[in-house]
Biopython code that builds the backbone (N, CA, C, O; Angstrom):
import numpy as np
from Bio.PDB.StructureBuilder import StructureBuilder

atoms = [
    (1, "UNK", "N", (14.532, 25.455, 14.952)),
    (1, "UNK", "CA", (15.746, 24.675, 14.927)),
    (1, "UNK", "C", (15.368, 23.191, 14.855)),
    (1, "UNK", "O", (14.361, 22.736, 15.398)),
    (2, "UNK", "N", (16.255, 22.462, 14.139)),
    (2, "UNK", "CA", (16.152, 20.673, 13.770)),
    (2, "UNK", "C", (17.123, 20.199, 14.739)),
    (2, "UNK", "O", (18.217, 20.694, 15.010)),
    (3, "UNK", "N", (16.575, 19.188, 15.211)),
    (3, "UNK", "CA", (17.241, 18.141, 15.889)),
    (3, "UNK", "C", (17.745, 16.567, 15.421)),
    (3, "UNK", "O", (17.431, 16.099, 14.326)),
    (4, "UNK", "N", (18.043, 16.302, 15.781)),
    (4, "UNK", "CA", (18.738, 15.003, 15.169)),
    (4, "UNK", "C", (19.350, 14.145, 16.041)),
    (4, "UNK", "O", (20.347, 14.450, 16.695)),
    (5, "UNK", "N", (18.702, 12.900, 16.089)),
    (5, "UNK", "CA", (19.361, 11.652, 17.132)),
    (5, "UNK", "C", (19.193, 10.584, 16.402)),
    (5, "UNK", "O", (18.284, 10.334, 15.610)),
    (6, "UNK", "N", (20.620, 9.611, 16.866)),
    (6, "UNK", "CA", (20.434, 8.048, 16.527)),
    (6, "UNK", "C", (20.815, 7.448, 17.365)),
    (6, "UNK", "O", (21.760, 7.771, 18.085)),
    (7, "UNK", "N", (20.155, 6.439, 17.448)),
    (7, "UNK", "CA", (20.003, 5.814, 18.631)),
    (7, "UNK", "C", (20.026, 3.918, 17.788)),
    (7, "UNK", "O", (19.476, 3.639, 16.723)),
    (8, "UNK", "N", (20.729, 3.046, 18.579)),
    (8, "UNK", "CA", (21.266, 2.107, 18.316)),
    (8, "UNK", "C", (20.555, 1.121, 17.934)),
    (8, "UNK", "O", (19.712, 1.319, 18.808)),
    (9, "UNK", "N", (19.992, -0.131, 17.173)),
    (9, "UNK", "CA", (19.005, -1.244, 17.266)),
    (9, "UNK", "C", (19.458, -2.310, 17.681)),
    (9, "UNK", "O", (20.562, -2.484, 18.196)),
    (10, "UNK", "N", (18.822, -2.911, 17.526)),
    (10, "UNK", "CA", (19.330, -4.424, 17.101)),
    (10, "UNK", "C", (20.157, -5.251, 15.839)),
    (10, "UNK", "O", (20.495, -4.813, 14.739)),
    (11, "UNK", "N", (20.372, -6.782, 16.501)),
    (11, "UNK", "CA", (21.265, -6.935, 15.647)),
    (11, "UNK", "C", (20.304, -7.153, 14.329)),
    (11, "UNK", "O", (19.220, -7.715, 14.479)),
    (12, "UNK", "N", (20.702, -6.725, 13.124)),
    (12, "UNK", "CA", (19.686, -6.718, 11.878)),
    (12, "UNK", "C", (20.292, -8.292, 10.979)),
    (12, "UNK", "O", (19.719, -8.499, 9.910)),
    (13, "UNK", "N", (21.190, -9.143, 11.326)),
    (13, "UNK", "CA", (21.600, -10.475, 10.971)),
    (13, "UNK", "C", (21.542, -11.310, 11.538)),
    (13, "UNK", "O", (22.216, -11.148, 12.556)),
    (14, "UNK", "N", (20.830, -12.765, 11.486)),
    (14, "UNK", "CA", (20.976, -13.479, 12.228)),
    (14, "UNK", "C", (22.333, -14.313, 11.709)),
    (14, "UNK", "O", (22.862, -14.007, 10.640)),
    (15, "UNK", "N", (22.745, -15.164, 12.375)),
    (15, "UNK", "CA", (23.771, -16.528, 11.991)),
    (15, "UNK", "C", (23.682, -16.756, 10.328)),
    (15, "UNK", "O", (24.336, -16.472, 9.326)),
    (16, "UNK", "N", (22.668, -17.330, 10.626)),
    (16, "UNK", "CA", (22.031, -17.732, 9.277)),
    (16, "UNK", "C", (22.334, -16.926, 8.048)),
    (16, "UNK", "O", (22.805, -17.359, 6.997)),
    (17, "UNK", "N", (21.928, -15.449, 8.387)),
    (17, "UNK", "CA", (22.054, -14.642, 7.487)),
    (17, "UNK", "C", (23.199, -14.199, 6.983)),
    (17, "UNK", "O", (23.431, -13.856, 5.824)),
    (18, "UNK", "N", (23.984, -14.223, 8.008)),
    (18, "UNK", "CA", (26.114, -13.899, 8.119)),
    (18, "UNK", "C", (26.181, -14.541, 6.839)),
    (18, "UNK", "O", (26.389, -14.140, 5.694)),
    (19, "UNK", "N", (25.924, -15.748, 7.409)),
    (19, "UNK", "CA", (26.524, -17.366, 6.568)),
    (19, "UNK", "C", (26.439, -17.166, 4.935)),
    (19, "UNK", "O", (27.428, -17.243, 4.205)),
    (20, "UNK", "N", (24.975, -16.871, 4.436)),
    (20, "UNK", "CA", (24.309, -16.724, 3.593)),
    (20, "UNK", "C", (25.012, -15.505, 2.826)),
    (20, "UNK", "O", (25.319, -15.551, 1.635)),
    (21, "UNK", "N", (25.210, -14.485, 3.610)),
    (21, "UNK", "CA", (25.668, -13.374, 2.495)),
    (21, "UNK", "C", (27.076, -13.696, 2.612)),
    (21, "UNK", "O", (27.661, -13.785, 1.533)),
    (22, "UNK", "N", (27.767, -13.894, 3.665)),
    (22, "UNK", "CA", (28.946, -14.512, 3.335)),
    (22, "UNK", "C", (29.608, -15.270, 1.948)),
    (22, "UNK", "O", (30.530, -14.902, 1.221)),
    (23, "UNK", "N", (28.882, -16.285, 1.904)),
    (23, "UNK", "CA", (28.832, -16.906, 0.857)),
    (23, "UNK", "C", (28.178, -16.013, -0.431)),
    (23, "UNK", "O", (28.683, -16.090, -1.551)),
    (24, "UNK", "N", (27.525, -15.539, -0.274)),
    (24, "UNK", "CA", (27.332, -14.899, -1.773)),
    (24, "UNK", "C", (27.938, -14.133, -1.912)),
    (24, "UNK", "O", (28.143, -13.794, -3.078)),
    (25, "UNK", "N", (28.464, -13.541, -1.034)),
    (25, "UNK", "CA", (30.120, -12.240, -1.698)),
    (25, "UNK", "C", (30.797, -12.990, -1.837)),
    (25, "UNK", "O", (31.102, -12.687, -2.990)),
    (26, "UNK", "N", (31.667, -14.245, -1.525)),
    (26, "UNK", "CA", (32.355, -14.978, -1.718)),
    (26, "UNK", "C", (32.008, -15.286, -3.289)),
    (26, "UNK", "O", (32.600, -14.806, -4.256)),
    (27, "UNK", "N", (31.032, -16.099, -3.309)),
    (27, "UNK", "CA", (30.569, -16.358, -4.976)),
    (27, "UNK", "C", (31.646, -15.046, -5.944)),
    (27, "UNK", "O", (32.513, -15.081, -6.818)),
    (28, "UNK", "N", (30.761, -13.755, -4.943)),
    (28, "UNK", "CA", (31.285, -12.826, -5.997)),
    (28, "UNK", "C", (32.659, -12.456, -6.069)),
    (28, "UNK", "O", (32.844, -11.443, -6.743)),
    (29, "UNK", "N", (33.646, -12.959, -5.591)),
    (29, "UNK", "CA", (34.943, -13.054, -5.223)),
    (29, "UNK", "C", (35.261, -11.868, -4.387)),
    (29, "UNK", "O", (36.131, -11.076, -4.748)),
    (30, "UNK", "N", (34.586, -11.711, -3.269)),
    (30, "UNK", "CA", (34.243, -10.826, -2.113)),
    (30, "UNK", "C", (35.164, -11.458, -0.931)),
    (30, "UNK", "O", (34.477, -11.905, -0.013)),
    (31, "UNK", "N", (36.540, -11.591, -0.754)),
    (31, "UNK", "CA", (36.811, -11.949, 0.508)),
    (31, "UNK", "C", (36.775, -11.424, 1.693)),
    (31, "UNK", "O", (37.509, -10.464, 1.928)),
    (32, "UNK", "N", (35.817, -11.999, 2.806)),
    (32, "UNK", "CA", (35.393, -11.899, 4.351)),
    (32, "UNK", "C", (35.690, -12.449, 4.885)),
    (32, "UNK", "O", (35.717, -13.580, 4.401)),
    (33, "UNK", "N", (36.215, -12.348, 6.357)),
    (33, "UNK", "CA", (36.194, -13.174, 7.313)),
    (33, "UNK", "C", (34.964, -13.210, 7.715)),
    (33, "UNK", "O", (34.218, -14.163, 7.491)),
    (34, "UNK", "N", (34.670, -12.277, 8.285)),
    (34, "UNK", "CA", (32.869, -12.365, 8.926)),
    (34, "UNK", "C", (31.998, -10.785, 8.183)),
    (34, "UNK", "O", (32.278, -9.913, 7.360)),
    (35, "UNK", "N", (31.438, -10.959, 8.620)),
    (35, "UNK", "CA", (29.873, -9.837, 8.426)),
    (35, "UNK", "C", (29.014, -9.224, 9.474)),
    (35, "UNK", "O", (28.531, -10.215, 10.022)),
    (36, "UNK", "N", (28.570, -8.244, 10.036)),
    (36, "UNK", "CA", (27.667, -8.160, 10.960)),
    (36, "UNK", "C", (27.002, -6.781, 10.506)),
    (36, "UNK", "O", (27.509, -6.013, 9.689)),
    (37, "UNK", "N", (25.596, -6.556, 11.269)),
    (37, "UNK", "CA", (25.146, -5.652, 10.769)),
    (37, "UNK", "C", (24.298, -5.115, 11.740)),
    (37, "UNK", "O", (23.961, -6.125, 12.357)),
    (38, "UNK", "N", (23.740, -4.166, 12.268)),
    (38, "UNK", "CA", (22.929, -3.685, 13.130)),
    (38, "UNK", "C", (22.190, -2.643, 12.636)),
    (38, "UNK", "O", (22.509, -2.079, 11.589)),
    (39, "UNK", "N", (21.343, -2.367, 13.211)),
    (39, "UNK", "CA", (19.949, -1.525, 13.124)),
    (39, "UNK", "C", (20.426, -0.243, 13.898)),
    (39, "UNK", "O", (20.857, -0.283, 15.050)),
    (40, "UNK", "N", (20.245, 1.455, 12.775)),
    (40, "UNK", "CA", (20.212, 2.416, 13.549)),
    (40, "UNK", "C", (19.009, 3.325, 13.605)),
    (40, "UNK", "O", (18.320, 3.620, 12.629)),
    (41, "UNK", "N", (18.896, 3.578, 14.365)),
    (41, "UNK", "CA", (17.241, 4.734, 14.389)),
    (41, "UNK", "C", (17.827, 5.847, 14.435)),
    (41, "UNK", "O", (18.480, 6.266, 15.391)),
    (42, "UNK", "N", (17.518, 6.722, 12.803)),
    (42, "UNK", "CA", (17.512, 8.102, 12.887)),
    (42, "UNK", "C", (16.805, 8.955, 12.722)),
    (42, "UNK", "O", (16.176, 9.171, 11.686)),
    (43, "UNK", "N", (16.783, 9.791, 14.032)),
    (43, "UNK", "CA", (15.085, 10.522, 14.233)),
    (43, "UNK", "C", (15.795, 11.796, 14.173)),
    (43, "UNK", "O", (16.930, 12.219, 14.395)),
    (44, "UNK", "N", (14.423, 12.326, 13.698)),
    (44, "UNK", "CA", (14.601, 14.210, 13.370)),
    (44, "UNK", "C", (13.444, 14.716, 13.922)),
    (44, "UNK", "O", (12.382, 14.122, 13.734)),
    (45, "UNK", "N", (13.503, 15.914, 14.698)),
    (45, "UNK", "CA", (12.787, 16.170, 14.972)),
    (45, "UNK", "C", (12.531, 18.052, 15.157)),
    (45, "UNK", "O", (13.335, 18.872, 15.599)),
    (46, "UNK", "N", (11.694, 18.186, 14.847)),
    (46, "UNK", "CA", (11.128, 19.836, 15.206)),
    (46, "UNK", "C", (12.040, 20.747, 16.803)),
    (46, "UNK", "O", (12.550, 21.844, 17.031)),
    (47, "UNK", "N", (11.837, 19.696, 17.407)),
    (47, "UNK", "CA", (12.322, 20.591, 19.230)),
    (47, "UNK", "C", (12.787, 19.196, 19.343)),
    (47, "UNK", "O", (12.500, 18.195, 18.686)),
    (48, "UNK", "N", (13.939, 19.469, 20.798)),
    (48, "UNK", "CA", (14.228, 18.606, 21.394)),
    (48, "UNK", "C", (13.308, 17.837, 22.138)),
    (48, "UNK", "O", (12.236, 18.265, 22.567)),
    (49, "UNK", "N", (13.763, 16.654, 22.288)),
    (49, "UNK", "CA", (12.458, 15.617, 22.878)),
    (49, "UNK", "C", (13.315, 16.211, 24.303)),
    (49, "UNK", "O", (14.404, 16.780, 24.372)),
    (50, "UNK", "N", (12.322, 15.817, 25.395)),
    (50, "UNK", "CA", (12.316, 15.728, 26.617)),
    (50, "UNK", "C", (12.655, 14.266, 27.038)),
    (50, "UNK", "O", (12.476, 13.143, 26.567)),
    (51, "UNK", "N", (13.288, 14.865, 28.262)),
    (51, "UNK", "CA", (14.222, 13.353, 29.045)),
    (51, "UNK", "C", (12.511, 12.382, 28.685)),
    (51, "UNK", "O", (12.221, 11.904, 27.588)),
    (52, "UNK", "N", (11.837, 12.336, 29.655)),
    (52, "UNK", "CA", (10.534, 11.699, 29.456)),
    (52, "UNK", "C", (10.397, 10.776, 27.995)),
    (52, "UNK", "O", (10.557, 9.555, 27.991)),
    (53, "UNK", "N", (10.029, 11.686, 26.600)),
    (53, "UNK", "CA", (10.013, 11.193, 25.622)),
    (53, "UNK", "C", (10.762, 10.477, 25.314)),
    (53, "UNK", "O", (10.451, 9.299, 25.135)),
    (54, "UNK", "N", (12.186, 10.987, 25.117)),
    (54, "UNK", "CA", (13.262, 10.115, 25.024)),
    (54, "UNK", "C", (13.900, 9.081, 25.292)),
    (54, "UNK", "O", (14.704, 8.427, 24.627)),
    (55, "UNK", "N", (13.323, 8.911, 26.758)),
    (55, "UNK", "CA", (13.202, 7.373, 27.506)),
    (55, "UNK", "C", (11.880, 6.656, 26.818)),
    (55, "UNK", "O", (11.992, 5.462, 26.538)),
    (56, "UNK", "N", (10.568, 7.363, 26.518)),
    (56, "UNK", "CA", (9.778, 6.315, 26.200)),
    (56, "UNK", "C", (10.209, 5.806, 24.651)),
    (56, "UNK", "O", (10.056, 4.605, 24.432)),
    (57, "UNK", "N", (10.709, 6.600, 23.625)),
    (57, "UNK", "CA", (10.903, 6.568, 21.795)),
    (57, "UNK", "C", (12.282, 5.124, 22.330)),
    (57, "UNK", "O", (12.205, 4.011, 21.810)),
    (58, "UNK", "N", (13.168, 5.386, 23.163)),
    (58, "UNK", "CA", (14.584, 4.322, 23.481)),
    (58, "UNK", "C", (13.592, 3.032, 24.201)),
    (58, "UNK", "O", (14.290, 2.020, 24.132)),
    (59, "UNK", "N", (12.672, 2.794, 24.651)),
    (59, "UNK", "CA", (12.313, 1.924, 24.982)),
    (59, "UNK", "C", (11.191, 1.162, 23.830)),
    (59, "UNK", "O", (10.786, -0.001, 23.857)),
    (60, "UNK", "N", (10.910, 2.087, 22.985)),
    (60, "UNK", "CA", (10.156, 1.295, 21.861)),
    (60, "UNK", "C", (10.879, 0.292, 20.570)),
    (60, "UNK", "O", (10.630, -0.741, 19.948)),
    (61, "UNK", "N", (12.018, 1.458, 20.663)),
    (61, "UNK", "CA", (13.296, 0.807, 19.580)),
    (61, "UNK", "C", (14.197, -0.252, 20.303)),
    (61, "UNK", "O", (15.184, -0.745, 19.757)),
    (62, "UNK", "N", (13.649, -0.669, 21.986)),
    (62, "UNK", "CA", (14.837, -1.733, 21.808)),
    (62, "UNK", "C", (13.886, -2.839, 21.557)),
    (62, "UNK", "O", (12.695, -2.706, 21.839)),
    (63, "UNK", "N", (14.308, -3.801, 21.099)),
    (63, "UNK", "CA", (13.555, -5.116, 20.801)),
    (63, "UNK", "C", (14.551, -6.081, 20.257)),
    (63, "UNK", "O", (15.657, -5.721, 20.660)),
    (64, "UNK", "N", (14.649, -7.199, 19.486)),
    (64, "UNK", "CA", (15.054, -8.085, 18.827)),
    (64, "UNK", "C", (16.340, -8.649, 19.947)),
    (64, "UNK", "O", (16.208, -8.480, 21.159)),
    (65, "UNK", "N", (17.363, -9.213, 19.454)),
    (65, "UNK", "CA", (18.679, -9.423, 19.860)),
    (65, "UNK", "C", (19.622, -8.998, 20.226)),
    (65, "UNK", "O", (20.547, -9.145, 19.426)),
    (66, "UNK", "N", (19.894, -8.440, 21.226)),
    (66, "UNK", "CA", (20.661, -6.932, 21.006)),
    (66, "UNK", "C", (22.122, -7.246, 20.153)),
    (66, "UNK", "O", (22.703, -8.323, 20.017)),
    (67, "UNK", "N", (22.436, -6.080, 19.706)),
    (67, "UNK", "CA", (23.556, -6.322, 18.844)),
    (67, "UNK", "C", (25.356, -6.278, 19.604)),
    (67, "UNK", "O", (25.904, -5.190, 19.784)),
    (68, "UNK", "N", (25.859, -7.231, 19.862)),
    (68, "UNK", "CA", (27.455, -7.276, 20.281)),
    (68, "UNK", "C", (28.249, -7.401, 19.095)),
    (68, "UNK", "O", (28.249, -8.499, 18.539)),
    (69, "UNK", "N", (28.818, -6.614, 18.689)),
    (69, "UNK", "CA", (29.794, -6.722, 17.989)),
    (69, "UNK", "C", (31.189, -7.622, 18.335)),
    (69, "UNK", "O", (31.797, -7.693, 19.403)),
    (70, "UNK", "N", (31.424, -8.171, 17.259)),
    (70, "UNK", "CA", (32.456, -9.546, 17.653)),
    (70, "UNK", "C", (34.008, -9.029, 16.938)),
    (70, "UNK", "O", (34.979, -9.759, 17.134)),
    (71, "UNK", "N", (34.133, -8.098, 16.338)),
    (71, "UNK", "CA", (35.257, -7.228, 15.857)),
    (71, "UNK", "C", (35.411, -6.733, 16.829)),
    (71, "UNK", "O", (34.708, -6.443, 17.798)),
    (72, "UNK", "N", (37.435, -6.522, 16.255)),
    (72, "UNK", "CA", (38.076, -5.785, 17.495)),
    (72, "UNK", "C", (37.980, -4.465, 17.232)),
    (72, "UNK", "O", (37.621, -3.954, 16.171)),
    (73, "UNK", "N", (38.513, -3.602, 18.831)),
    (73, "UNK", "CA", (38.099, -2.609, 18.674)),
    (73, "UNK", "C", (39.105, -1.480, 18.435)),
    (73, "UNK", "O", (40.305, -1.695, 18.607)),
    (74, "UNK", "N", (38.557, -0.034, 17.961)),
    (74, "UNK", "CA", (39.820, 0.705, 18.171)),
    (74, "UNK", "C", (38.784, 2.426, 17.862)),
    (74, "UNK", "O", (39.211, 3.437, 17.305)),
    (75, "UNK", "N", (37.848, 2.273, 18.262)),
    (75, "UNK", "CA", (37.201, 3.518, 18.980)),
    (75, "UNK", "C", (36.122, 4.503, 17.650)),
    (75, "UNK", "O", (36.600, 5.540, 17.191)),
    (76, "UNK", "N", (35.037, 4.126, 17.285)),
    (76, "UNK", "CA", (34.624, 4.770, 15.841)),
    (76, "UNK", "C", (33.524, 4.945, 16.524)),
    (76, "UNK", "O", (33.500, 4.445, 17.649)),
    (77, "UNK", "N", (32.035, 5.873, 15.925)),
    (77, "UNK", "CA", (31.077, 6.288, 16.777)),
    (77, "UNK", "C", (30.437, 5.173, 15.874)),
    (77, "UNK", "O", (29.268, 5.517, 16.051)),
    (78, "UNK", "N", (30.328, 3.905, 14.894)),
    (78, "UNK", "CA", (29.157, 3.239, 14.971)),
    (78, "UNK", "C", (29.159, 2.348, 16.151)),
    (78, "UNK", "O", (28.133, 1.842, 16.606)),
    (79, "UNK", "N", (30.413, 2.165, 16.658)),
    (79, "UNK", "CA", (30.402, 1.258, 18.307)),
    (79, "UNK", "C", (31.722, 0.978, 19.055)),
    (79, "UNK", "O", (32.704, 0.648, 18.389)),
    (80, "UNK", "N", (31.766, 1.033, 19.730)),
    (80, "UNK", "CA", (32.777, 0.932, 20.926)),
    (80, "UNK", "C", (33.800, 0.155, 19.867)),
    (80, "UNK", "O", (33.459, -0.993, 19.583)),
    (81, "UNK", "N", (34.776, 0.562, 19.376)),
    (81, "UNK", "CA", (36.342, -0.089, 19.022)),
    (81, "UNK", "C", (36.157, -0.357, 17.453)),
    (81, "UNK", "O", (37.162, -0.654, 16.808)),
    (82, "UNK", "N", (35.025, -0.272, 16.868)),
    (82, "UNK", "CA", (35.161, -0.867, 15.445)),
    (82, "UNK", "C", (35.841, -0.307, 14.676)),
    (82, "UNK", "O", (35.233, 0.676, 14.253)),
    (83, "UNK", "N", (36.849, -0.407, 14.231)),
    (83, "UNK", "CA", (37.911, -0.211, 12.988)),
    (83, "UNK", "C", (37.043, 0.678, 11.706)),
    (83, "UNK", "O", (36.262, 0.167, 10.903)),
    (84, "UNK", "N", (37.304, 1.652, 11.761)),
    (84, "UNK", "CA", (36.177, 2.612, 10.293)),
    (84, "UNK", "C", (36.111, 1.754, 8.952)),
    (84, "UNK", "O", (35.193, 1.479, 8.179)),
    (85, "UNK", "N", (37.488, 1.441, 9.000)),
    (85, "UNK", "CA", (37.921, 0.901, 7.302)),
    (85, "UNK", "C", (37.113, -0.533, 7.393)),
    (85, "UNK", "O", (37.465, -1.235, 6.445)),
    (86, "UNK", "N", (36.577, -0.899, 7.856)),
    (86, "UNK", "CA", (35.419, -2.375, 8.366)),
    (86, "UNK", "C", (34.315, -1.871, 8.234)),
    (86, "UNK", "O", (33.506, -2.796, 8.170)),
    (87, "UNK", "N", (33.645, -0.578, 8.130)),
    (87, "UNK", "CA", (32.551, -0.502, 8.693)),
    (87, "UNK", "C", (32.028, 0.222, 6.907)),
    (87, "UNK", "O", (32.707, 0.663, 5.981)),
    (88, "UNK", "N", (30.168, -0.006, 7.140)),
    (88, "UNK", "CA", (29.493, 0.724, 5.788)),
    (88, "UNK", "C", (28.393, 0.818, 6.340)),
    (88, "UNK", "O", (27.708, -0.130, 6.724)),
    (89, "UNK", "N", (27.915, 2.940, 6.496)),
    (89, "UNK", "CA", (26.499, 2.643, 6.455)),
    (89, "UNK", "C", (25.357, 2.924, 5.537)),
    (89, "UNK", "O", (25.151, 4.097, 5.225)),
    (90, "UNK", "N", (24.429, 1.771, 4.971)),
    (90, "UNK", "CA", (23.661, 1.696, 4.159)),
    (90, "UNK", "C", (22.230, 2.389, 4.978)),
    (90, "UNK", "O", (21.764, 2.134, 6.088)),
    (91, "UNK", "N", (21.749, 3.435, 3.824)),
    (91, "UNK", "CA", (20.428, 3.755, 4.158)),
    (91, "UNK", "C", (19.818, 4.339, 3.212)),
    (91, "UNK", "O", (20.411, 5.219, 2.588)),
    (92, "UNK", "N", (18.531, 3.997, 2.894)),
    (92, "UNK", "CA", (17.687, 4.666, 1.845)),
    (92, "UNK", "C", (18.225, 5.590, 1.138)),
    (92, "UNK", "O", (19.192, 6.192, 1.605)),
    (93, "UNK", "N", (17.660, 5.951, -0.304)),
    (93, "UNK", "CA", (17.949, 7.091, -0.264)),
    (93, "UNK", "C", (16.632, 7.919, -0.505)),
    (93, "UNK", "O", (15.475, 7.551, -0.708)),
    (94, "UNK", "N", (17.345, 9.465, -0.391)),
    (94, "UNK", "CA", (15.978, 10.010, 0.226)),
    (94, "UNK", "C", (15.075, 10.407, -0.676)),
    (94, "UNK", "O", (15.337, 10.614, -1.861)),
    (95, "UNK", "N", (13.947, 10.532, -0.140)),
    (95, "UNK", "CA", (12.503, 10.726, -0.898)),
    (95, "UNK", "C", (12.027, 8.775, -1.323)),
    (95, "UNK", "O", (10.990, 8.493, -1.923)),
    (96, "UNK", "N", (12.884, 7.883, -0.920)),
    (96, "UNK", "CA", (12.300, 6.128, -0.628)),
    (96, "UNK", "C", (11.170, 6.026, 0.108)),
    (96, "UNK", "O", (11.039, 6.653, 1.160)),
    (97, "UNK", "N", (10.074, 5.074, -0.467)),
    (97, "UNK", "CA", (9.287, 4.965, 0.457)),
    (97, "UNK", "C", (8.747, 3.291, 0.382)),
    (97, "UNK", "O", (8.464, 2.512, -0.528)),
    (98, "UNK", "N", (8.776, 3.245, 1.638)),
    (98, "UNK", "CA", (9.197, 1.301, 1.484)),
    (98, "UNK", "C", (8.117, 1.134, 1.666)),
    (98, "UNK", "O", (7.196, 1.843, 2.073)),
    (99, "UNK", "N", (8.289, -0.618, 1.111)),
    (99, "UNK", "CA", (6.698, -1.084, 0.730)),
    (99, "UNK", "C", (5.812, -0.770, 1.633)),
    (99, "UNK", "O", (4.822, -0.092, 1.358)),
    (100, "UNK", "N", (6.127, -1.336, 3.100)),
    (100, "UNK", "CA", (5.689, -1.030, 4.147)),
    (100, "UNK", "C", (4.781, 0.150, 4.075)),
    (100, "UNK", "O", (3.605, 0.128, 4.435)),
    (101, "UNK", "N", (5.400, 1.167, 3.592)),
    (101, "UNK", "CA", (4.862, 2.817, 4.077)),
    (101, "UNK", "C", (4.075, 2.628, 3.071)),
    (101, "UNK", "O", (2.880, 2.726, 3.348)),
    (102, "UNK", "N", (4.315, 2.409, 2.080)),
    (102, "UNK", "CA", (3.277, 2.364, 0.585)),
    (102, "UNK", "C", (1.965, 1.506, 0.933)),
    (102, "UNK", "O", (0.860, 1.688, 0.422)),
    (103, "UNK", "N", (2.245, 0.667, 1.768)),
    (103, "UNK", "CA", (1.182, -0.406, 1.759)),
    (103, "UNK", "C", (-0.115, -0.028, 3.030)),
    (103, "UNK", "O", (-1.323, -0.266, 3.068)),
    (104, "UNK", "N", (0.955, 0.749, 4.092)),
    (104, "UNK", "CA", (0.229, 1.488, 4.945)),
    (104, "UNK", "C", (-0.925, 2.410, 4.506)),
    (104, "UNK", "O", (-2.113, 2.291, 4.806)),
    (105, "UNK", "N", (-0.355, 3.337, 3.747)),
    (105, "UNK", "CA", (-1.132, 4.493, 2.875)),
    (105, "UNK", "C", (-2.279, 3.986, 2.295)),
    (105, "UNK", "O", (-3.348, 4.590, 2.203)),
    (106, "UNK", "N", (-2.011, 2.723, 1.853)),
    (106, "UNK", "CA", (-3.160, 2.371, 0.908)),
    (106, "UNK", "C", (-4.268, 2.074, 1.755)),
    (106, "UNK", "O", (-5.378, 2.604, 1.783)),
    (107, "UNK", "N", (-3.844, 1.239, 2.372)),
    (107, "UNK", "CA", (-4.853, 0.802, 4.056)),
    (107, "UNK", "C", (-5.539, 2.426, 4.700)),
    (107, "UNK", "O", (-6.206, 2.447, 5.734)),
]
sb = StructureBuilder()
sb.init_structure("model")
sb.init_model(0)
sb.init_chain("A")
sb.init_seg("    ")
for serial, (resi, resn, name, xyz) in enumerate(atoms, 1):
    if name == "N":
        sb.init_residue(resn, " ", resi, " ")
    sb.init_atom(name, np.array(xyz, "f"), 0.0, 1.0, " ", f" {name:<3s}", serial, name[0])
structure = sb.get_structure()
């Protein structure tokens, strides 16, 4: 049997970055009020992890800024109150292998 967890990141935008894509959807006649974006970890796994593991894999993934969402709320599972029709989640698609991993391999 497969398992499957996601577990929450950080915020993946800074200020800076809002601002920046803000403005370039705008360019593209993209109207926003704001932007935000966060980091999700989705792990698969063979067996269930153990309480143990699971506390140590949640303590490796927290890092950066943590992410508060500044939208109001009204109850969706990417976070406490976010409106669905607001929300998009972007992720690879599968069989991707980012530079990173490519560059690893080579090493």
């Amino acid at each position: 049997m497969s398992f499957f967890l996601c577990l929450p990141g950080a915020d993946a935008l800074s200020a800076f970055r809002q601002q920046r894509l803000l403005t370039a959807l705008m360019d593209q006649g993209i109207e926003l009020e704001s932007i935000e974006a966060q980091y999700l970890h989705l792990i698969w796994s063979e067996a269930q992890l153990a309480p143990g593991k699971l506390d140590l894999l949640a303590s490796l993934l927290t890092y950066g800024d943590p992410f508060a969402s500044k939208l109001k709320s009204s109850g969706s599972w990417f976070g406490k109150g976010v409106d669905q029709k607001q929300q998009a989640l972007v992720i690879p698609r599968l069989g991707t292998v980012s530079p990173w991993a490519s560059k690893a391999t080579e090493i």
